[in-house]
DOLO-932870 format. One line per field, with one value per residue: residue number from 1; residue in one letter; z, y, x of N, C-alpha, C in turn. Coordinates in steps of 0.05 Angstrom, whole numbers. Layout:
<atoms>
n: NUM:...
res: A:...
n_up: Z:...
n_north: Y:...
n_east: X:...
ca_up: Z:...
ca_north: Y:...
ca_east: X:...
c_up: Z:...
c_north: Y:...
c_east: X:...
</atoms>
This chain:
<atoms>
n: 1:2:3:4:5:6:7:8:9:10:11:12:13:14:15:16:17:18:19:20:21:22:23:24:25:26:27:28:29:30:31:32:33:34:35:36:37:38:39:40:41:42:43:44:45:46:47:48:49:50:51:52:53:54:55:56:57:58:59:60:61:62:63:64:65:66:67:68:69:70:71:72:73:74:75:76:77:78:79:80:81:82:83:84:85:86:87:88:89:90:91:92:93:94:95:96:97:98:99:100:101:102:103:104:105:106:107:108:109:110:111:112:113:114:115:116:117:118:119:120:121:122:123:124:125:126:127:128:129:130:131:132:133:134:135:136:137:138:139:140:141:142
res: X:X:X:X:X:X:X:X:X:X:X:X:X:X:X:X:X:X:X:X:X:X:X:X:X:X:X:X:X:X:X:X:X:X:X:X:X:X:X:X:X:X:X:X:X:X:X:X:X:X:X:X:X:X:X:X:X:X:X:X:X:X:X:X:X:X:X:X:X:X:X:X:X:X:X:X:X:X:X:X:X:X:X:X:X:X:X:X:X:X:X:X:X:X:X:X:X:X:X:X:X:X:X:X:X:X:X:X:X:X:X:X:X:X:X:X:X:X:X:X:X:X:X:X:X:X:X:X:X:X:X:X:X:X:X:X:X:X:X:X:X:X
n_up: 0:11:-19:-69:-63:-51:-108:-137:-107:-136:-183:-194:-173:-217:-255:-245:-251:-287:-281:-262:-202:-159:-167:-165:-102:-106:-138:-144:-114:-139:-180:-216:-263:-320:-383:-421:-443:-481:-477:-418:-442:-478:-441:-410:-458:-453:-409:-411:-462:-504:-549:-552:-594:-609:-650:-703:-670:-645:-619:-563:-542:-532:-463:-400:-365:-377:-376:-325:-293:-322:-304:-248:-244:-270:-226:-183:-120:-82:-94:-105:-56:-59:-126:-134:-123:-142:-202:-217:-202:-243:-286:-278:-290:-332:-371:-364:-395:-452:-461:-471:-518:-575:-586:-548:-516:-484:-483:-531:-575:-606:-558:-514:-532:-537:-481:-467:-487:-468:-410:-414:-435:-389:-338:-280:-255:-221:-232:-279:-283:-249:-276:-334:-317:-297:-354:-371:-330:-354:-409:-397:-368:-410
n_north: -24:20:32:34:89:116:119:145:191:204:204:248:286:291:302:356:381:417:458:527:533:566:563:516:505:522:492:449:393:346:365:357:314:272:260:225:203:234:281:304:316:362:393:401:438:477:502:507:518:489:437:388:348:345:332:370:423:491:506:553:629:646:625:590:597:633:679:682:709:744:777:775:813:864:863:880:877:889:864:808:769:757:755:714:655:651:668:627:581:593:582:528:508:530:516:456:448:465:426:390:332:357:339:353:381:453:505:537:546:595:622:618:659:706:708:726:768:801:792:836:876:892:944:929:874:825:839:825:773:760:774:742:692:691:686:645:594:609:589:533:517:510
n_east: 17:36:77:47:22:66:84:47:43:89:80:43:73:118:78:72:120:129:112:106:149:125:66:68:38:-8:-39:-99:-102:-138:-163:-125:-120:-116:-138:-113:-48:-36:-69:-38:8:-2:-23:32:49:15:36:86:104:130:134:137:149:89:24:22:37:55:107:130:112:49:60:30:64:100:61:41:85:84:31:39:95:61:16:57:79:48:2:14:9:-56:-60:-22:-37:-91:-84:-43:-77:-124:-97:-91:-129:-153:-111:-119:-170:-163:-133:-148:-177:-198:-250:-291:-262:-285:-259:-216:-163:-166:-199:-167:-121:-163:-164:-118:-111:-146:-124:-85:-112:-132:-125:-109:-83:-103:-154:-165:-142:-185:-234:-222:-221:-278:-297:-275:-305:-348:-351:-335:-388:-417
ca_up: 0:21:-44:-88:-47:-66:-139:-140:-102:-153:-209:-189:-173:-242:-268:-247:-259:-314:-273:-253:-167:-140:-180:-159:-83:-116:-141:-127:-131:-131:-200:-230:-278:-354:-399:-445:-445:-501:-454:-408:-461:-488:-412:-420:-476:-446:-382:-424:-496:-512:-562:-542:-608:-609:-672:-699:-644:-653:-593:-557:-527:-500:-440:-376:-340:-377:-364:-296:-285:-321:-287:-221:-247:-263:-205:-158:-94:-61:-96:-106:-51:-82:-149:-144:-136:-168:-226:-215:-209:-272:-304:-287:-296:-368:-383:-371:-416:-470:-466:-479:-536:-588:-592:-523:-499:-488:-495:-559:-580:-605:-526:-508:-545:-521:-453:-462:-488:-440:-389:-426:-430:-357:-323:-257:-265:-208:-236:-306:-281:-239:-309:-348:-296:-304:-383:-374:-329:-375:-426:-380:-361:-433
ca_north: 0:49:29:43:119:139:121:160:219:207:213:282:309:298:321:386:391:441:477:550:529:581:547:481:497:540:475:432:369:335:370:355:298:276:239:214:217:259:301:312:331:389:410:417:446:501:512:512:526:466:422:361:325:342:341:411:442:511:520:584:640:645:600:601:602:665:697:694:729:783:782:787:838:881:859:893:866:893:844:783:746:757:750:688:632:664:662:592:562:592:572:499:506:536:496:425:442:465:403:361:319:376:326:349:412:473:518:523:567:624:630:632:691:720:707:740:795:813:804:845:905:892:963:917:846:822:847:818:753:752:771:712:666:688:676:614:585:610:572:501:515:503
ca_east: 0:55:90:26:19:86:85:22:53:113:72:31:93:127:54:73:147:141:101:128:155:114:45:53:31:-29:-57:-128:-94:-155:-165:-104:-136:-118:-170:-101:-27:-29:-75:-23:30:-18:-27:56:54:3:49:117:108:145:116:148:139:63:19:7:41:72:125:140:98:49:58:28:88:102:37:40:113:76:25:66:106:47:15:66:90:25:-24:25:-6:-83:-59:-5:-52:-103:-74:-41:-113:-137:-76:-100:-165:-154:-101:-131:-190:-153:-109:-165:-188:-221:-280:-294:-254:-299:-240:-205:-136:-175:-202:-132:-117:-179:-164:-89:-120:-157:-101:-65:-127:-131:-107:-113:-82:-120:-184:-161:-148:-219:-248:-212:-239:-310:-306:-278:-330:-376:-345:-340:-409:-438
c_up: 0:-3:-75:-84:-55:-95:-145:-132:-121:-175:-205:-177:-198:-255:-267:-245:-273:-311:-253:-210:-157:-149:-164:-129:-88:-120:-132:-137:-144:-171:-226:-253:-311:-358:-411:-437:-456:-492:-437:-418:-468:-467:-409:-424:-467:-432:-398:-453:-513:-524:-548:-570:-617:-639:-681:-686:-660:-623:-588:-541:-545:-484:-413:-356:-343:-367:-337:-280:-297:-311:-261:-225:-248:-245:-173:-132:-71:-76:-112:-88:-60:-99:-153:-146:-155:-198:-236:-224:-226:-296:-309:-290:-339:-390:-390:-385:-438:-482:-475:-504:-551:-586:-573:-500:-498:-485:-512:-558:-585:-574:-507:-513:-535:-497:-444:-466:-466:-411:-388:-426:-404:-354:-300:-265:-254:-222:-269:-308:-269:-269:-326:-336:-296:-332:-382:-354:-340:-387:-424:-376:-386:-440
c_north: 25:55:44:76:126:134:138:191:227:216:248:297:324:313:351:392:412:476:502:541:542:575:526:477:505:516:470:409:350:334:368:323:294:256:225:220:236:287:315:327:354:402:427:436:479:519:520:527:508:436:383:331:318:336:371:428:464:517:547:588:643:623:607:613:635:691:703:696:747:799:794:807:858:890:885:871:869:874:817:763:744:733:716:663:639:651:638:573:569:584:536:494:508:510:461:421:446:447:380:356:350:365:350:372:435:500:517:549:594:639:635:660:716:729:725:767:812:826:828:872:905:927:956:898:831:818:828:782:744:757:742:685:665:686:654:600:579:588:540:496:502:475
c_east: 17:70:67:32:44:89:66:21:70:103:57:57:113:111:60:109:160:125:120:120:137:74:44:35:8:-52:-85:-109:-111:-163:-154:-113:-135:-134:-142:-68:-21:-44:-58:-9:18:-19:6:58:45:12:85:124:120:125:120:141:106:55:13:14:53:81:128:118:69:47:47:47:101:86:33:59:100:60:37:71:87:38:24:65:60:3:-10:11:-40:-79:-43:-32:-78:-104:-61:-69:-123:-122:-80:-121:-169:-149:-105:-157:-188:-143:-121:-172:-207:-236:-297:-290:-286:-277:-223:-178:-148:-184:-189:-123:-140:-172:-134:-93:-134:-153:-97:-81:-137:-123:-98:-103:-101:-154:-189:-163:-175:-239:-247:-229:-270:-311:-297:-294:-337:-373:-348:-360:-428:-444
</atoms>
């Protein structure tokens, strides 16, 4: 049993390996959940920019991990703690419905871009990321 429990810790820890250190405590682990390997890899891909051999992939920015150092930085030192998990948890919230099977996703790449945009016409990050998070809902909700 004790043997099972740490392969199982071992694996949700690698799960988030590529995740930015100060994210991974942000987590729901509970939530952390792929339908597919190739699920996972797209979740990667979302947090790194790194295709890893995908189909179709186009590597680079944007990545979560980037998005939320700019966040931060915008942010400021006065709404880092707010904003860090925050923005962590919508980062896995996003990211593992994106990562999914198109059959099936209810977020698609163009919703991405949306959703950066938005950041991005934020004047508030805070307020930008509580925005993002209520259109994606929406979006999971349908």
């Amino acid at each position: 049993m004790a043997l099972v429990l740490a392969c199982g810790l071992a694996s949700a820890a690698q799960a988030q390996d590529y995740v930015r250190a100060d994210c991974r405590t942000q987590f729901d682990p509970a939530a952390l959940r792929f339908d597919t390997a190739l699920h996972q890899r797209w979740y990667r891909r979302f947090w790194t920019g790194d295709c890893d051999h995908l189909p179709l992939c186009f590597a680079g920015s944007p990545n979560w991990n980037d998005i939320v150092g700019k966040l931060l930085v915008r942010g400021g030192a006065a709404e880092r703690t707010a904003l860090l998990p925050k923005a962590c948890r919508l980062g896995q919230m996003i990211g593992l419905e994106w990562a999914r099977d198109k059959k099936i996703r209810r977020i698609d790449t163009g919703d991405l871009r949306a959703f950066k945009g938005q950041l991005e016409a934020s004047g508030d990050a805070l307020r930008g990321v509580e925005r993002v998070e209520a259109s994606a809902r929406a979006k999971m909700a349908r």
